[in-house]
C-alpha positions in Angstrom: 63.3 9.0 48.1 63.9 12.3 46.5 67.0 10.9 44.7 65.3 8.6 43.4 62.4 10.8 42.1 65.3 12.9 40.7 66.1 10.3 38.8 63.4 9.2 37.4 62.5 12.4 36.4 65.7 12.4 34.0 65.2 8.8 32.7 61.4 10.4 31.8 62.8 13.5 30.6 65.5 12.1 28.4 63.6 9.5 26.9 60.8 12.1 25.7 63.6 14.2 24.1 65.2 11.5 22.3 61.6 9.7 21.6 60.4 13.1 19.8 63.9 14.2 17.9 63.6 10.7 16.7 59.7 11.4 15.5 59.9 14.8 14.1 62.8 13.1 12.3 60.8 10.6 10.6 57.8 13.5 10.5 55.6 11.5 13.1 53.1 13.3 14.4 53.0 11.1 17.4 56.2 13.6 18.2 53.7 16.4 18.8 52.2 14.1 21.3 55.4 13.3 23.0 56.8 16.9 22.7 53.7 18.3 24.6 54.5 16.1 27.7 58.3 17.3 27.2 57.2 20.7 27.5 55.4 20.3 30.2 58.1 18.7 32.4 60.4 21.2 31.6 58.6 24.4 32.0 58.7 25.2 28.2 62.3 24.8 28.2 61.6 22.3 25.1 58.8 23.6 22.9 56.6 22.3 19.9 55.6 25.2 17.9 53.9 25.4 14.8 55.5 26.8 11.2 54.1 29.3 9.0 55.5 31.6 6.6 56.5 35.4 6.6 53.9 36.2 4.4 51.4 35.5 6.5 53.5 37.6 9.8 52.4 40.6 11.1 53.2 43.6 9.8 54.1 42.6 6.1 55.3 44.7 3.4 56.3 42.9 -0.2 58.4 44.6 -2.6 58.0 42.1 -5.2 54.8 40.3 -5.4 54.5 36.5 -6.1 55.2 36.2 -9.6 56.5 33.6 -12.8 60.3 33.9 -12.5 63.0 31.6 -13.7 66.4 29.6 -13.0 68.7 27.9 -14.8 69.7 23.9 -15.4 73.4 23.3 -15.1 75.7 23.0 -18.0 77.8 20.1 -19.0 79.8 19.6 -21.6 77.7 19.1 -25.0 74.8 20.1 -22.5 74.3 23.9 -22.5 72.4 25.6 -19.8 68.3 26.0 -20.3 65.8 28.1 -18.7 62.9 26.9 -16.4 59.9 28.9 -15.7 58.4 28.4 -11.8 56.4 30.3 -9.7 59.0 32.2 -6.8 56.7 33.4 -3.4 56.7 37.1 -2.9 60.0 39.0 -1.0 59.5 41.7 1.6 60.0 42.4 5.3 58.4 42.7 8.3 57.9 44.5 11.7 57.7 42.3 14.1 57.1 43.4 18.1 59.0 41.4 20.2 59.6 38.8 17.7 62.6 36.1 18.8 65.6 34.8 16.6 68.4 32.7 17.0 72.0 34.0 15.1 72.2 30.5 13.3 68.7 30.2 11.3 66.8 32.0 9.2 63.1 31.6 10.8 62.0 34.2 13.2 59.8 33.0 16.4 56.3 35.0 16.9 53.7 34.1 19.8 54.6 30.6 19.5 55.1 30.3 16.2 58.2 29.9 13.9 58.1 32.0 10.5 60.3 31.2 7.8 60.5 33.1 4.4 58.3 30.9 1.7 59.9 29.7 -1.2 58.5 27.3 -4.1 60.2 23.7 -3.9 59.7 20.4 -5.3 60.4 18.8 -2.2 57.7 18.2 0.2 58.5 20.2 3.4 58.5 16.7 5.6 61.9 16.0 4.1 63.7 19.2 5.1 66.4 18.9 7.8 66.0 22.2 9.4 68.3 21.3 12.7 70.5 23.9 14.1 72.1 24.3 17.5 68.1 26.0 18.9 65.9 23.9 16.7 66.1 20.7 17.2 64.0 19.1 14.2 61.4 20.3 12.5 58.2 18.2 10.6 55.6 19.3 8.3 53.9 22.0 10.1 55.3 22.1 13.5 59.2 22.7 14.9 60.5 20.8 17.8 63.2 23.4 19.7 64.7 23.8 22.8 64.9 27.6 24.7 66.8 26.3 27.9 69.1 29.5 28.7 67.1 32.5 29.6 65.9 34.6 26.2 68.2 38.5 26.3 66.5 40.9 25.0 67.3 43.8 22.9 65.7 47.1 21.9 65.8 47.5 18.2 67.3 45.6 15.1 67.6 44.3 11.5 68.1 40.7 11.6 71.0 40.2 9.4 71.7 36.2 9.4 70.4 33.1 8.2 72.0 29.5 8.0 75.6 28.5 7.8 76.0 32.7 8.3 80.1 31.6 8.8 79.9 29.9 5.0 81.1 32.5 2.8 78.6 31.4 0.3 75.6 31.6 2.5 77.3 35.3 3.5 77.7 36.7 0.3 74.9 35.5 -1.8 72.0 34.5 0.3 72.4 37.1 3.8 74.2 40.2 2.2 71.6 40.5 -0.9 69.3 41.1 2.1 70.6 44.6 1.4 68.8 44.8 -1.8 65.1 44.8 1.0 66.5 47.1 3.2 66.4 49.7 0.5 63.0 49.6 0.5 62.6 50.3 4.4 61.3 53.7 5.9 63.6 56.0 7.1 63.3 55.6 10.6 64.3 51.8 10.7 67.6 52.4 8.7 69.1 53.7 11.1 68.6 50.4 13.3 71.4 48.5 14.5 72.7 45.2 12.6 72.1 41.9 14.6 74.8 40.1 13.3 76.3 36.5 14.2 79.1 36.6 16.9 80.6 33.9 15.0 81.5 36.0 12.0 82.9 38.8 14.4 86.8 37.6 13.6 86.2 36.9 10.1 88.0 39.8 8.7 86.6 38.8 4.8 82.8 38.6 6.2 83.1 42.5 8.0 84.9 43.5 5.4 82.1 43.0 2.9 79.7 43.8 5.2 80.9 47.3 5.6 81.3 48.1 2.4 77.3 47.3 1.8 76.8 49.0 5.3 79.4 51.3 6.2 77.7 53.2 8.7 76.2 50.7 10.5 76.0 50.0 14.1 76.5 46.0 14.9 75.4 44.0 17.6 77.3 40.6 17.6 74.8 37.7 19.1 75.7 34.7 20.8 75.5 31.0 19.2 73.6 29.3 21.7 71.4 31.9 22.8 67.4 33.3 21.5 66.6 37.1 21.3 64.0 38.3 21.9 63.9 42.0 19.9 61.1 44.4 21.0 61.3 46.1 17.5 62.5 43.5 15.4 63.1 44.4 11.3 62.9 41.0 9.4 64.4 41.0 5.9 63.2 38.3 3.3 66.3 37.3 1.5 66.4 37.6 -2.9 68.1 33.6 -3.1 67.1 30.6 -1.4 69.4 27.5 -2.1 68.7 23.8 -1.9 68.1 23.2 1.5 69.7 19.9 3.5 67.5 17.2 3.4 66.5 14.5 6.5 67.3 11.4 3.8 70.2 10.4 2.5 70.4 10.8 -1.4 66.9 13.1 -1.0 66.0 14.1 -5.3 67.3 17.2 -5.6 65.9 19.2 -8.6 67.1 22.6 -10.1 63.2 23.4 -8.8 65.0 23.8 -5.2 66.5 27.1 -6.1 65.0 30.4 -5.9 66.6 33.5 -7.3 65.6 36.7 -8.5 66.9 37.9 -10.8 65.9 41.6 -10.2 67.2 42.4 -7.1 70.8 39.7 -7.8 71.7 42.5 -10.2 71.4 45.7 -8.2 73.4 43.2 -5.6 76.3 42.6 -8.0 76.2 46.3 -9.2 77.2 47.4 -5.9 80.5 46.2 -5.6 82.9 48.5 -7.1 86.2 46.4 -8.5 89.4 48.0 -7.1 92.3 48.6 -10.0 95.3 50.1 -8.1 98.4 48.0 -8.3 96.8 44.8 -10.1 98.5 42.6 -12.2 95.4 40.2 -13.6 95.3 36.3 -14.1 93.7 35.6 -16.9 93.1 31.9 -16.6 93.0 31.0 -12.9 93.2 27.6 -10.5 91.0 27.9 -7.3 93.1 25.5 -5.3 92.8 25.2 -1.7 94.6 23.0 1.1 93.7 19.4 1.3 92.7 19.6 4.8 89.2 18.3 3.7 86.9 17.2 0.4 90.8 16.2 -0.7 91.3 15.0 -4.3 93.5 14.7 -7.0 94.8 17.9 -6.7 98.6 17.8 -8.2 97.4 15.7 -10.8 94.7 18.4 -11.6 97.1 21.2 -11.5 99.5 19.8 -14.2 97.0 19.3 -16.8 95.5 22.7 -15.8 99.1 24.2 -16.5 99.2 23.1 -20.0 96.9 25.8 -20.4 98.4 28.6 -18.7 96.2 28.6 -15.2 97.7 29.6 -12.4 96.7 28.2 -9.1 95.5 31.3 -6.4 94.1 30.2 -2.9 91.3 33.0 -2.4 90.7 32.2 1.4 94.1 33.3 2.0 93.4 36.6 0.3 91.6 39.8 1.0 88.3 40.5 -0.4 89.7 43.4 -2.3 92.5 40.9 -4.0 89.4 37.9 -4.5 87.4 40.6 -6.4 90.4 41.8 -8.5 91.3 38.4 -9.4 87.8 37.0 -9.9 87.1 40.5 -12.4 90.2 40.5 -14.1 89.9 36.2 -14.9 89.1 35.0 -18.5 89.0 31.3 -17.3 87.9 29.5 -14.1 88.9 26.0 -13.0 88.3 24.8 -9.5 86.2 22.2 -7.2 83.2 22.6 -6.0 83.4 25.3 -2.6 82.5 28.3 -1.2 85.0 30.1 -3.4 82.7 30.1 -6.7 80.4 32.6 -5.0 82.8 35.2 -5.9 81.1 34.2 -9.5 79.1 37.6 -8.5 82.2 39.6 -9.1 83.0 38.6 -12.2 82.9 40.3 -15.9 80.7 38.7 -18.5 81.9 36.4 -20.5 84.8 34.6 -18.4 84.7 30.9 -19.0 84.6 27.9 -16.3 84.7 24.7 -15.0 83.7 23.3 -11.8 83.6 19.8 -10.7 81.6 18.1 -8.0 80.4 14.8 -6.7 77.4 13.0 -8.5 75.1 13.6 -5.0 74.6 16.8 -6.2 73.9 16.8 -9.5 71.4 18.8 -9.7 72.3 21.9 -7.3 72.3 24.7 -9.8 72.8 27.5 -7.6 76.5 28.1 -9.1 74.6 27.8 -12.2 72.2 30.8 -11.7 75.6 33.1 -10.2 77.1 32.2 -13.7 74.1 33.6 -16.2 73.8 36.2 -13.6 76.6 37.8 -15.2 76.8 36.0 -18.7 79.5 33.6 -18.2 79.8 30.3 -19.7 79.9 27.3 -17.0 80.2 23.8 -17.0 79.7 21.7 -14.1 81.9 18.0 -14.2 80.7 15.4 -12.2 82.5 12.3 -10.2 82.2 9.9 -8.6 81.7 9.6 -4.3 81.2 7.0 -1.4 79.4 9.5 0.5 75.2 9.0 0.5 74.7 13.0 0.9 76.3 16.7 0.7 76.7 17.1 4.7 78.6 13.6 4.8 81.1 14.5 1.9 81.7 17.8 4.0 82.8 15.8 6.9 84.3 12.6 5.3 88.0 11.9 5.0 87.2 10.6 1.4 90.1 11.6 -1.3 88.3 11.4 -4.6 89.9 11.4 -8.4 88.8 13.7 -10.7 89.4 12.2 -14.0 92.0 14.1 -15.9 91.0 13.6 -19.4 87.6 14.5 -19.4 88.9 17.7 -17.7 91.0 18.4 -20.1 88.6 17.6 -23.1 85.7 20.0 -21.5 89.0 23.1 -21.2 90.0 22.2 -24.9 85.8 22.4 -25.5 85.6 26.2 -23.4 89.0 27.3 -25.3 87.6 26.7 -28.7 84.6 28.2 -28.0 83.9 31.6 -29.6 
């Protein structure tokens, strides 16, 4: 008899948790309903919580209030950039007691609810796919997550994470600018340690960076899977928020999904100071990468690019000292879309580029806002994919073709330009 309540116990249990992924999905509310009982048969191991933002968490400070800011459309050729006005939310940080984070988001759990940094959109918030290894789906107003190994807690700390932490984009231009809000702490929590992603422990590029911004710094490496639970927890807002993944496939992205400021980006970039011993520049420079993944045309690519000088460098294989030497010391830019063009942010005014990427992403402008961040001329190429969204062309074993000859026409366009 007791087997057989075991079992149904498990049938119950894993039909409620695929029953309410499947609603908060689809941004039911009957998922709420659904989550409640699943919360209750597992002790709170599975949780519906509710969202706010953390303007509205305890202990708030802003350093820049909500004001009418700006970002940028991408270029394309015989389409120059333009400037949009929208209103950006206010950036600051908070104190939160015994607040609770996981290493692979960027929301912050308080007394049963989950805080994320607010940001102007022209998405509703229904269409978000906020999913990471801890939450498991999240629907206008409420987060469906799971807490099922025991919550370690810790003493002190600056959260110093956010999504895709292992990305070197998401590293260098939406969790390291955090740097630019912990200026504005008090003394005493400076001196806190860094909660940093166990992930990124082995990345020698990611700690190198990171120590260069914090070279004094005490780190404590957390665990994938795992919630903290930090008695004196210092929450940093982050100066760039990027298009976020969306539940849908082919979701309307707008250039209005970007947020950027524009005041704290340029004490950022002013930080990093370009080392000059023993460097012999590019001038015009091919970011080309192994075809392990996104694979294309590449050889094809390469010859035209030739015509023109470029030589082909694979930054990933390089230190960050040689990526920011190469990246300053560049006149011209040519490469496909990738987590290499966040080096933008090291770059002298005025270089010249080119980046292509597929059609599903036309409007993702966050390259876009790097490149007028320090006066550099960009244009974005677009071609053709099978995929329906961003996350499947990251995993698809698609090889597209880049055409050649618009390529070459937009260089012989950048060359001639003044």
């Amino acid at each position: 008899m007791s087997s057989i309540i075991k079992y149904l116990k498990s049938a119950i249990f894993n039909l409620l948790n695929n029953l309410t992924t499947r609603l908060f999905f689809k941004n039911n509310k009957l998922g709420i309903i659904s989550g409640k009982m699943l919360q209750l048969l597992s002790r709170n191991k599975y949780r519906i919580v509710k969202l706010d933002f953390t303007e509205n968490l305890i202990n708030r400070t802003n350093i820049i209030e909500s004001n009418l800011d700006y970002i940028y459309t991408v270029a394309e050729l015989n389409k120059p950039s333009e400037k949009v006005y929208k209103k950006q939310a206010s950036i600051g940080y908070n104190i939160v007691p015994n607040g609770t984070v996981s290493p692979f988001s960027s929301m912050v759990l308080f007394e049963n609810k989950l805080y994320k940094q607010n940001y102007t959109t022209s998405h509703p918030d229904k269409n978000v796919n906020y999913k990471t290894n801890l939450i498991i789906q999240a629907t206008a107003g409420y987060a469906f997550i799971k807490m099922i190994r025991p919550t370690v807690e810790i003493e002190k700390g600056i959260f110093l994470s956010g999504h895709w932490p292992h990305g070197w984009y998401h590293w260098l231009i939406e969790i390291l600018p955090k740097k630019e809000v912990y200026e504005f702490l008090p003394k005493k929590y400076k001196n806190y340690p860094l909660l940093i992603p166990k992930k990124i422990e082995n990345f020698k590029n990611h700690i190198s960076v990171l120590n260069q911004l914090f070279p004094n710094a005490t780190l404590i490496y957390l665990e994938d899977v795992i919630w903290y639970k930090i008695k004196d927890l210092v929450w940093l807002d982050s100066p760039v928020i990027s298009p976020p993944d969306f539940k849908h496939k082919r979701a309307n992205l707008t250039i209005l999904d970007t947020n950027f400021n524009w005041e704290l980006m340029k004490v950022f970039k002013n930080r990093f100071l370009i080392p000059k011993n023993n460097f012999n520049p590019k001038k015009r420079i091919f970011l080309a990468r192994t075809q392990d993944k996104r694979a294309y045309n590449q050889d094809e690519v390469y010859e035209i690019l030739k015509k023109y000088d470029f030589e082909a460098v694979y930054l990933e294989k390089l230190t960050v000292e040689e990526q920011m030497n190469i990246m300053n010391g560049a006149d011209f830019i040519a490469g496909p879309t990738g987590g290499a063009w966040a080096n933008l942010i090291f770059c002298n005014e005025h270089t010249k580029g080119v980046i292509w990427m597929p059609d599903i992403v036309r409007n993702a402008n966050f390259y876009a806002n790097l490149a007028q961040l320090s006066n550099i001329e960009l244009i974005h190429h677009y071609y053709p994919c099978k995929s329906n969204n961003w996350i499947e062309f990251m995993h698809s074993n698609e090889t597209v073709v880049i055409n050649t000859h618009k390529l070459e026409e937009i260089i012989i366009n950048l060359l001639d330009t003044k």
